[in-house]
C-alpha positions as CSV (number, residue, x, y, z in Angstrom):
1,X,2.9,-76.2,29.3
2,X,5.4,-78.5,27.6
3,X,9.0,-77.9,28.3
4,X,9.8,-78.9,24.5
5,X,8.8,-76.8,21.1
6,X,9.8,-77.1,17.7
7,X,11.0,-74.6,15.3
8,X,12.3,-73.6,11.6
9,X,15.5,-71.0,12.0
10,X,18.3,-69.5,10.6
11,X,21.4,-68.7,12.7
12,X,22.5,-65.5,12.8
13,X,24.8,-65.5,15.4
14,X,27.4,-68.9,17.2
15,X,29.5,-67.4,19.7
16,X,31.9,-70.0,22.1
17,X,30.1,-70.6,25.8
18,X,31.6,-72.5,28.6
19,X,34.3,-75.4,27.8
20,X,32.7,-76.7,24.9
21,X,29.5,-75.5,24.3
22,X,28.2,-73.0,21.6
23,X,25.8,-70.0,22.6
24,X,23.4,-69.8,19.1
25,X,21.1,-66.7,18.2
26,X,18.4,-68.1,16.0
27,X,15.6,-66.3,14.2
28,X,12.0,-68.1,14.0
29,X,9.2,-67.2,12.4
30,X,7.4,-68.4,15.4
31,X,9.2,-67.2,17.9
32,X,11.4,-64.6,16.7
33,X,15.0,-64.8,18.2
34,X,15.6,-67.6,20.2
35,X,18.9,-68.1,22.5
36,X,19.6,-71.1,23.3
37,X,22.5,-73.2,24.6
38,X,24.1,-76.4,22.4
39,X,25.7,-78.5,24.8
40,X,29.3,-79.8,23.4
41,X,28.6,-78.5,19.7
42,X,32.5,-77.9,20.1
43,X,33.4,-80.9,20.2
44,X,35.2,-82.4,17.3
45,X,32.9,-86.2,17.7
46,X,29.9,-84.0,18.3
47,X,26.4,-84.5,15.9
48,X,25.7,-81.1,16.6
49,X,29.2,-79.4,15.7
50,X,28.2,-78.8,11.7
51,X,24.8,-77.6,12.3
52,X,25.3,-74.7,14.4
53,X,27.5,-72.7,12.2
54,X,25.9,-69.3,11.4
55,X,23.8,-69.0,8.1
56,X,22.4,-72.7,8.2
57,X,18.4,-73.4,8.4
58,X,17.5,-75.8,10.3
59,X,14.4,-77.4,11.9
60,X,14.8,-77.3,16.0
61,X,13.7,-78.8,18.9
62,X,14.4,-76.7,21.6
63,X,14.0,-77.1,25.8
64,X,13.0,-73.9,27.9
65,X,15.1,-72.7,30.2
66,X,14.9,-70.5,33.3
67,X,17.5,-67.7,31.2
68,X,18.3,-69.3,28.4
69,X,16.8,-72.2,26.5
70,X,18.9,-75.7,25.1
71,X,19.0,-77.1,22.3
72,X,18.0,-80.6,21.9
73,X,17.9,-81.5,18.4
74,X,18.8,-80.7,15.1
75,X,17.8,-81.5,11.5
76,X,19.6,-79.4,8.3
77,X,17.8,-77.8,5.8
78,X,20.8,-76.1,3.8
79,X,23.2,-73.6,4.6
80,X,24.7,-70.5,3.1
81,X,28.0,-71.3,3.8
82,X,28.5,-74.2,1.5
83,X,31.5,-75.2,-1.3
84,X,31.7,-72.7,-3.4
85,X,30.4,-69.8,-1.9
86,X,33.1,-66.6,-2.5
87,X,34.4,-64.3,0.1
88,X,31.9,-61.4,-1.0
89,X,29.3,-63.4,-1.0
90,X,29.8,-64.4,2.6
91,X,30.7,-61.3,3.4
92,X,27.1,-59.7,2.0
93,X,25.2,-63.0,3.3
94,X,26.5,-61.7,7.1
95,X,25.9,-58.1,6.3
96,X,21.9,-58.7,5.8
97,X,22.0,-61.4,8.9
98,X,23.4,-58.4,11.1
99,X,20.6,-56.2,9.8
100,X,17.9,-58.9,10.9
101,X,19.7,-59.6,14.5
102,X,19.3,-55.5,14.9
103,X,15.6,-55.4,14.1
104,X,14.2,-58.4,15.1
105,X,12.5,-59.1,18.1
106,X,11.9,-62.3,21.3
107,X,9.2,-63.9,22.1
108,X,6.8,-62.6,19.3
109,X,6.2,-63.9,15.6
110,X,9.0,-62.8,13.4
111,X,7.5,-64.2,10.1
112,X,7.7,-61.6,7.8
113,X,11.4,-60.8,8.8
114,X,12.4,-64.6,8.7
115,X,10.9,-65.0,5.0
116,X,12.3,-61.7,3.3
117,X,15.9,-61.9,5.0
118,X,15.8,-65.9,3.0
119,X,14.5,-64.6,0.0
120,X,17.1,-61.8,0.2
121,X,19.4,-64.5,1.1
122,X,18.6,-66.9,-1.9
123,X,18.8,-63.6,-4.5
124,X,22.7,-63.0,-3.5
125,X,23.4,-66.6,-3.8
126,X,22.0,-67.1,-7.7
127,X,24.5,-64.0,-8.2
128,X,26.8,-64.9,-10.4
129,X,30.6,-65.2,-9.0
130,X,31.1,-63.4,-13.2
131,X,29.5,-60.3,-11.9
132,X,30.3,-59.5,-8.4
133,X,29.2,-55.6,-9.0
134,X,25.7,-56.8,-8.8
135,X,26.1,-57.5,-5.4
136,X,25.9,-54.2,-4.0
137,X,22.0,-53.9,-6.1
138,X,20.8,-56.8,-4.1
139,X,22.3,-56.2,-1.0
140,X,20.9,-52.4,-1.3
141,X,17.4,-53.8,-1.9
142,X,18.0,-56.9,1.0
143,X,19.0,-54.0,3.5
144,X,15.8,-51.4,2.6
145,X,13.5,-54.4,2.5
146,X,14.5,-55.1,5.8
147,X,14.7,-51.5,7.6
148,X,10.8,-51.5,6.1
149,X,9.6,-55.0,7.9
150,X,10.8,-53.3,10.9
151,X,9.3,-50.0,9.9
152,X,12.5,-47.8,10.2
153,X,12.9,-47.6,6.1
154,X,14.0,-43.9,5.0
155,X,11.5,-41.8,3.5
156,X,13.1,-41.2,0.2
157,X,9.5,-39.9,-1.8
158,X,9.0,-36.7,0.2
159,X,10.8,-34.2,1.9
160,X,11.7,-35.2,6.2
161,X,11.1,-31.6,6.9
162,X,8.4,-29.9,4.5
163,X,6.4,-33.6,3.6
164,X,6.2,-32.6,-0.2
165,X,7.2,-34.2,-3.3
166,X,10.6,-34.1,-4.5
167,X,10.6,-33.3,-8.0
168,X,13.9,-35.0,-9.6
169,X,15.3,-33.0,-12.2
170,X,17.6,-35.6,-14.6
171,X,18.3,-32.7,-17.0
172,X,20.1,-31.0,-14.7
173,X,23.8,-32.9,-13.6
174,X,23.8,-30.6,-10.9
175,X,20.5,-31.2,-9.4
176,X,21.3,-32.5,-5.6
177,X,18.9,-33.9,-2.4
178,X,20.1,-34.0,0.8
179,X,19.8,-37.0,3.2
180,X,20.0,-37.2,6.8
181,X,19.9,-40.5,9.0
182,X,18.5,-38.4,11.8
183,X,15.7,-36.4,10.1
184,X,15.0,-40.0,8.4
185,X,15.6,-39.6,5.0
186,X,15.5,-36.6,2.1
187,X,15.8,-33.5,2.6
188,X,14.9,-30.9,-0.4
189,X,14.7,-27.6,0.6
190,X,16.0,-24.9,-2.1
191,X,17.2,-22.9,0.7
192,X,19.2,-25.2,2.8
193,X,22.9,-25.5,3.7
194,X,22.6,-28.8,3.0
195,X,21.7,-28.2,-0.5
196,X,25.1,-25.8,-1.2
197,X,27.5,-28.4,0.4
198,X,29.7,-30.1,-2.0
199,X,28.6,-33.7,-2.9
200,X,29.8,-36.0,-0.5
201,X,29.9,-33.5,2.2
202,X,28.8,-33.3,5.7
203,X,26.6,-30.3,5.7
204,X,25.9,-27.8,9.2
205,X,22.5,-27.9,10.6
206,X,19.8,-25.4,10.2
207,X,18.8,-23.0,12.7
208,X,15.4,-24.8,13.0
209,X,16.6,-28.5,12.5
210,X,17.7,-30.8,15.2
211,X,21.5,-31.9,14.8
212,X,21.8,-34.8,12.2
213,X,24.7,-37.3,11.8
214,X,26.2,-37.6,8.1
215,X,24.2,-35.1,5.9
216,X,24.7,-36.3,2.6
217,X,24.2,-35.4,-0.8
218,X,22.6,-37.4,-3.2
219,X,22.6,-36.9,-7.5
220,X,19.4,-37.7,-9.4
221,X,20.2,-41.1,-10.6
222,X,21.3,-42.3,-6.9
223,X,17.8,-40.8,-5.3
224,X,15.8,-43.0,-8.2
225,X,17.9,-46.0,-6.6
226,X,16.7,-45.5,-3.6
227,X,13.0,-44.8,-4.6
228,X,13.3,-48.2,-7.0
229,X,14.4,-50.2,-4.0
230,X,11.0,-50.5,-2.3
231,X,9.7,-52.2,-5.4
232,X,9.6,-56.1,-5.0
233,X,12.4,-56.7,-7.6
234,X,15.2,-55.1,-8.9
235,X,14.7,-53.4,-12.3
236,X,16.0,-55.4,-15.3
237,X,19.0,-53.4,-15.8
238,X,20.2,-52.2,-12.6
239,X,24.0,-51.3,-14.0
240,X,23.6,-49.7,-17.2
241,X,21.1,-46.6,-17.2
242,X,17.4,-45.5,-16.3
243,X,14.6,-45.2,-18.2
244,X,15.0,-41.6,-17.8
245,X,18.4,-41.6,-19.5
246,X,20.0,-41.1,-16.1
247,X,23.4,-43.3,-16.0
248,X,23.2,-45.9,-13.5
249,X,27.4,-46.9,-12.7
250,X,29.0,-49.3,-10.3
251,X,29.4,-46.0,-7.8
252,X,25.9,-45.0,-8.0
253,X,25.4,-48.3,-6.4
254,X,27.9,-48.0,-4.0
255,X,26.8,-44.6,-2.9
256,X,23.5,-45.9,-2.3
257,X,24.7,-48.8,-0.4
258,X,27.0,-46.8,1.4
259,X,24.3,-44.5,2.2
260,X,21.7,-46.7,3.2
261,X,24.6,-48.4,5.7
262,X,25.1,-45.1,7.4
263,X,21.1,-44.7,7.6
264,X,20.3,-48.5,9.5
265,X,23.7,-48.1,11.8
266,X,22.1,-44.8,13.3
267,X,19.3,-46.2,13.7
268,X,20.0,-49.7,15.4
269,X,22.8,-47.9,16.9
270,X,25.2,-50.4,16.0
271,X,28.0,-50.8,13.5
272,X,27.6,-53.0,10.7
273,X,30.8,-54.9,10.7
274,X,30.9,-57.3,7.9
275,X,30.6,-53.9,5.6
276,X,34.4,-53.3,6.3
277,X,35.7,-56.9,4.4
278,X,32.8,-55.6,1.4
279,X,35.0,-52.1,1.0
280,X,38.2,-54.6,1.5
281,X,36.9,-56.0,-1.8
282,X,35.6,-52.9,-3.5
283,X,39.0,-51.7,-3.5
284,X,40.6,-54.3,-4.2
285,X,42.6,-55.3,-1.3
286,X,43.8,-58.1,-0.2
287,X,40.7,-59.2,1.8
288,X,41.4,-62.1,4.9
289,X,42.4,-65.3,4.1
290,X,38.9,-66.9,6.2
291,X,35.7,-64.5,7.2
292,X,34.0,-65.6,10.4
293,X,30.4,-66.7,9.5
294,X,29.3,-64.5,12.6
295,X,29.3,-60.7,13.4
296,X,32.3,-61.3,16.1
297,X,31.2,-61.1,19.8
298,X,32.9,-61.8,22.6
299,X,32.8,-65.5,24.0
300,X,30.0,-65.9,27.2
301,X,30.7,-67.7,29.7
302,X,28.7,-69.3,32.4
């Protein structure tokens, strides 16, 4: 079998390795992750220094290894990373890359993980800089789409614990669902402690239920977020209201967000880190001056 094979990849990950080599992560749709080793990318006359930054596709010709394989050429596609490209949007483009690194897989055919995290990719670049709010809609739909290639997406339609419908009531402003990461989505059960805990709140486990992490509540219009993200596309007007008449805000995406970010870190059981520079933002503080293009890992060494 040849030593050599070629492949089409994204970056998701450029840690340092040895004196002046680079350690690269990079998803395939052939091969799924792929680790390999480019010899002196960190050197400043390098060829290969500009196109191993994370978030650049590229076309690969890689060299087997016993552990790890090296990288032996290089040809750019385009990159994410490129002039003009804002701090939130960096900070959203790494947010979805961490997702993929989490559920993706060696060795195997990655192809319907590579193609949706680029499309998801491509829909937060045409956001314009004018409306940064949209963001968190995009980035919402980017991460569900992703939890359901790898087939972890929350159930959001039916209840975790009963498996029947949940009726949404949009007449009522005080109509509430619950939502656990560890059950693995809603949870609607009239009589449940979960139900009577103040929204926002961290409710205490039934008698019958296992122990979950970060019971939530959810209101009407947030839960029809949720549901609406496992369509193909974003509805037309994703910050104004509903077709139901249910007001759709800025914090309803958030919450949603903020909720589906608690759901895939329980269950890759890793943090998502680039999600702390996106609440830098959404409060307006005075985010970093540079954002590393990379989840930050510690350098590797020989």
């Amino acid at each position: 079998m040849s030593r050599t094979y070629r492949a089409t990849g994204i970056t998701l990950r450029s840690t340092s390795y040895g004196e002046a080599d680079r350690l690269l992560t990079v998803l395939t749709p052939e091969f799924g992750l792929v680790r390999a080793v480019a010899n002196g990318a960190r050197k400043p006359t390098s060829s290969l220094r500009g196109r191993c930054e994370p978030l650049a596709v590229n076309h690969w010709l890689f060299v087997r290894g016993r552990s790890l394989d090296k990288v032996s050429q290089v040809e750019r596609i385009r990159s994410f990373t490129g002039v003009g490209c804002d701090l939130g949007k960096l900070a959203a483009y790494q947010y979805l890359t961490e997702i993929a690194l989490y559920v993706s897989a060696s060795d195997r055919s990655q192809a319907d993980l590579y193609s949706l995290l680029l499309e998801h990719l491509h829909r937060l670049e045409r956001v314009s800089e004018r409306d940064p709010q949209h963001l968190q809609p995009y980035l919402a739909q980017g991460t569900f789409h992703l939890l359901a290639v790898a087939g972890i997406a929350p159930q959001v339609r039916m209840c975790c614990r009963t498996q029947e419908p949940i009726a949404i009531d949009t007449c009522d402003p005080g109509w509430r669902v619950g939502f656990s990461p560890e059950l693995g989505g809603t949870v609607a059960r009239a009589d449940d402690r979960l139900a009577r805990q103040p929204a926002g709140g961290t409710a205490a486990p039934s008698a019958e239920a296992p122990r979950a992490r970060s019971n939530t509540r959810l209101r009407a219009c947030e839960l029809m977020l949720l549901q609406a993200l496992a369509s193909p596309t974003l509805p037309e007007v994703i910050t104004s209201s509903t077709e139901s008449g249910c007001e759709v805000d800025r914090a309803a995406w958030s919450r949603v967000e903020r909720v589906l970010r608690n759901y895939a870190q329980y269950h890759c059981g890793r943090p998502i880190r680039s999600a702390a520079l996106l609440d830098e933002i959404a409060a307006g503080a005075e985010p970093p001056s540079t954002v590393r293009p990379s989840p930050a890992d510690p350098a590797s060494t020989r």
